[in-house]
N, C-alpha and C positions, 0 to 999 in steps of 0.2 A: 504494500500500500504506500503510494506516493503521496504526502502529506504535503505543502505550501503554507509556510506562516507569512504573514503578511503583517511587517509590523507597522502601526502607525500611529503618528507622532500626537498626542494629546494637546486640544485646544481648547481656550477657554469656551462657556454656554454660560455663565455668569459671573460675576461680579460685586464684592459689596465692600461695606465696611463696618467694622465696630472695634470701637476706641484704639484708632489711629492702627491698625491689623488689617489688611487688605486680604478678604478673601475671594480664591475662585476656585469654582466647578470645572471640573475635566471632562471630558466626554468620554473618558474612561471609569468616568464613577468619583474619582477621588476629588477630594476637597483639598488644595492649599491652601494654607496661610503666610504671611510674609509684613515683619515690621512695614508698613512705611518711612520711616526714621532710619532704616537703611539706606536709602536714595538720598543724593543732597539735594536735591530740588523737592522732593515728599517731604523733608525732614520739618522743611522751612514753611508748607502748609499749613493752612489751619483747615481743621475738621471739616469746614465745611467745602472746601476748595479738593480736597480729599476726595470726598461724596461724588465729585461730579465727573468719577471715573469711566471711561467705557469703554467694552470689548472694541475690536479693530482688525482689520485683514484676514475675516476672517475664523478668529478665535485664535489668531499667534502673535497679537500684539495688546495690550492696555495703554489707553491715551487718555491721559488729564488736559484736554484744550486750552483751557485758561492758563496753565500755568505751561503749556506747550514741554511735557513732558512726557514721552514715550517707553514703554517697557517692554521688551519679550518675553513671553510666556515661558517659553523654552529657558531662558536665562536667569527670571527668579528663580523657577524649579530647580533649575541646577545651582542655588547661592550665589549667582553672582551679583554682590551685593558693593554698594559703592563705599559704604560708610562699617565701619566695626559695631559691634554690638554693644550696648552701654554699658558701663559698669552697673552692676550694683552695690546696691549699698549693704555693708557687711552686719 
């Protein structure tokens, strides 16, 4: 039995936020989360400017208009993240 996997690359189908944590839906089922406070243009955000996030090209990109900021989907899933993660406090 000759078997074919056919693999393919997960895109966003939604989008949100709560308390500055961007999350999206995969069309593989799985939910990511990812700080905003990673990115230095999210970082500098406010809440509301956040919110007015939306899928793009497709479900392989997030775009913040106002603040003319772009993200790949592929790219947060894999960390790559501009900013380090914050301290906390001990």
């Amino acid at each position: 039995m000759n078997t074919t996997v056919i693999e393919v690359e997960p895109v966003a189908i939604a989008v949100w936020l709560e308390k500055r944590t961007v999350f999206i839906e995969l069309t593989d089922g799985r939910i990511f989360g990812f700080p905003a406070d990673r990115f230095k243009i999210l970082s500098q955000a406010t809440d509301e400017e956040l919110k007015e996030v939306k899928i793009e090209l497709n479900g392989y990109a997030l775009r913040w208009e106002n603040l003319d900021e772009d993200l790949t989907v592929a790219g947060v899933i894999a960390g790559k993240f501009q900013l380090p993660l914050p301290r906390r406090a001990a």
